[in-house]
N, C-alpha and C positions, 0 to 999 in steps of 0.2 A: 326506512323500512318499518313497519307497521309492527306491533308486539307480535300480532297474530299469525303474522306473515313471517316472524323470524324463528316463533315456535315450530309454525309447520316447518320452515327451513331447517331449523335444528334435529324435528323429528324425523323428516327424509335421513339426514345425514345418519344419525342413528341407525335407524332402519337399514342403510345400505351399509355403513360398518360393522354391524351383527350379521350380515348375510354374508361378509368377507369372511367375518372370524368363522361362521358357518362352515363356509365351504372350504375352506383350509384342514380344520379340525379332521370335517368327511375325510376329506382326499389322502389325507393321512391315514385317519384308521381305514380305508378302505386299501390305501397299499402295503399297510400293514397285513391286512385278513390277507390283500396277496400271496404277502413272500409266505406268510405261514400255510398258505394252501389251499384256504378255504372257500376263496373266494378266485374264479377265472378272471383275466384281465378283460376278457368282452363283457361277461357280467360288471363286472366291476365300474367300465367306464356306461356303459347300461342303467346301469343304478346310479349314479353320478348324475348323468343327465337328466334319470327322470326325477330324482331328487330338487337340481337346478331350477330346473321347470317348476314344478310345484312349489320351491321356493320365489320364485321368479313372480309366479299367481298371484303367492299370499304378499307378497312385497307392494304389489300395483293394487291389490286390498285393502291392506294398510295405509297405503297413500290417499286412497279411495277416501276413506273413510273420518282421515285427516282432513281431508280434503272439506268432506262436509261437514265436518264438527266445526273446520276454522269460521264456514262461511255461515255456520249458522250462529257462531259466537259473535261474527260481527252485525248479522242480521239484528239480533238482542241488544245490541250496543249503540242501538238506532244509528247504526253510519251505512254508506248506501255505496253502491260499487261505480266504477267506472265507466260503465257502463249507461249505470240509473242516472249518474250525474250528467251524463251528455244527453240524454232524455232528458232531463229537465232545463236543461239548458236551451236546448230546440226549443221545447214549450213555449219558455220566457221570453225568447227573442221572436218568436211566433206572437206572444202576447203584447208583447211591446209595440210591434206592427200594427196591430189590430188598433192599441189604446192611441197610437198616432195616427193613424189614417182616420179614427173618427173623430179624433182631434182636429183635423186638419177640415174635415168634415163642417163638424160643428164652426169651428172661429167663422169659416165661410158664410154660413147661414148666418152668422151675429153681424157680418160685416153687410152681409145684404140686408138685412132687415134694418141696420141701422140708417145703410145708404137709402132706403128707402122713406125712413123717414125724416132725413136731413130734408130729401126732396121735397117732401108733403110738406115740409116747414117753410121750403125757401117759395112753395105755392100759393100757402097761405101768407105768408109776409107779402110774397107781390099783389096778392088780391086785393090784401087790406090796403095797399097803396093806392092802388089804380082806385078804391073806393071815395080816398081823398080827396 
């Protein structure tokens, strides 16, 4: 695992263990304001929920935002994702293809041009014979 990738791990985990201690704390003072009066139980679990909720928001926010700090930290660190990497890996086995087919190309052309003139050699040697 990556620093950057254990940071964000660690700060997920934060984040969802302050949203526990969060919601315990609520749920307590709010059954508290209960028993003393002030608050109805419909209300009470009403306001729980919409609290949740908008805790809920800022948590996937939070993450959010982790989220692009990790990947813009690694962006700066010149290292490339999972993604870039298999990109460029296609490329190069794409390029590879390429530098051996004109390889394969070319040797061809050296090998005719050569066979060709073994020939014009072995034309000239019989000429000059039969000149004899």
């Amino acid at each position: 695992m990556t620093k950057a990738s254990s940071l964000l791990k660690k700060g997920v985990l934060l984040g969802l263990g302050i949203a526990a201690i969060t919601e315990k704390r609520f749920e307590k003072k709010l059954s508290r304001l209960m028993k003393e009066g002030e608050v109805s139980e419909k209300d009470a679990r009403e306001l729980l929920k919409s609290v949740m909720s908008a805790a809920k928001k800022q948590g996937t926010h939070i993450q959010s935002m982790m989220s692009k700090h990790a990947e813009l930290a690694i962006k700066k660190s010149g290292l490339v994702s999972k993604s870039e990497l298999e990109k460029l890996k296609k490329h190069v086995k794409g390029l590879e293809a390429r530098v051996k087919a004109r390889a394969k190309v070319k040797a061809r052309k050296i090998i005719r041009a050569a066979a060709g003139k073994a020939k014009e050699g072995v034309r000239k040697r019989a000429g000059a014979k039969k000149k004899r």
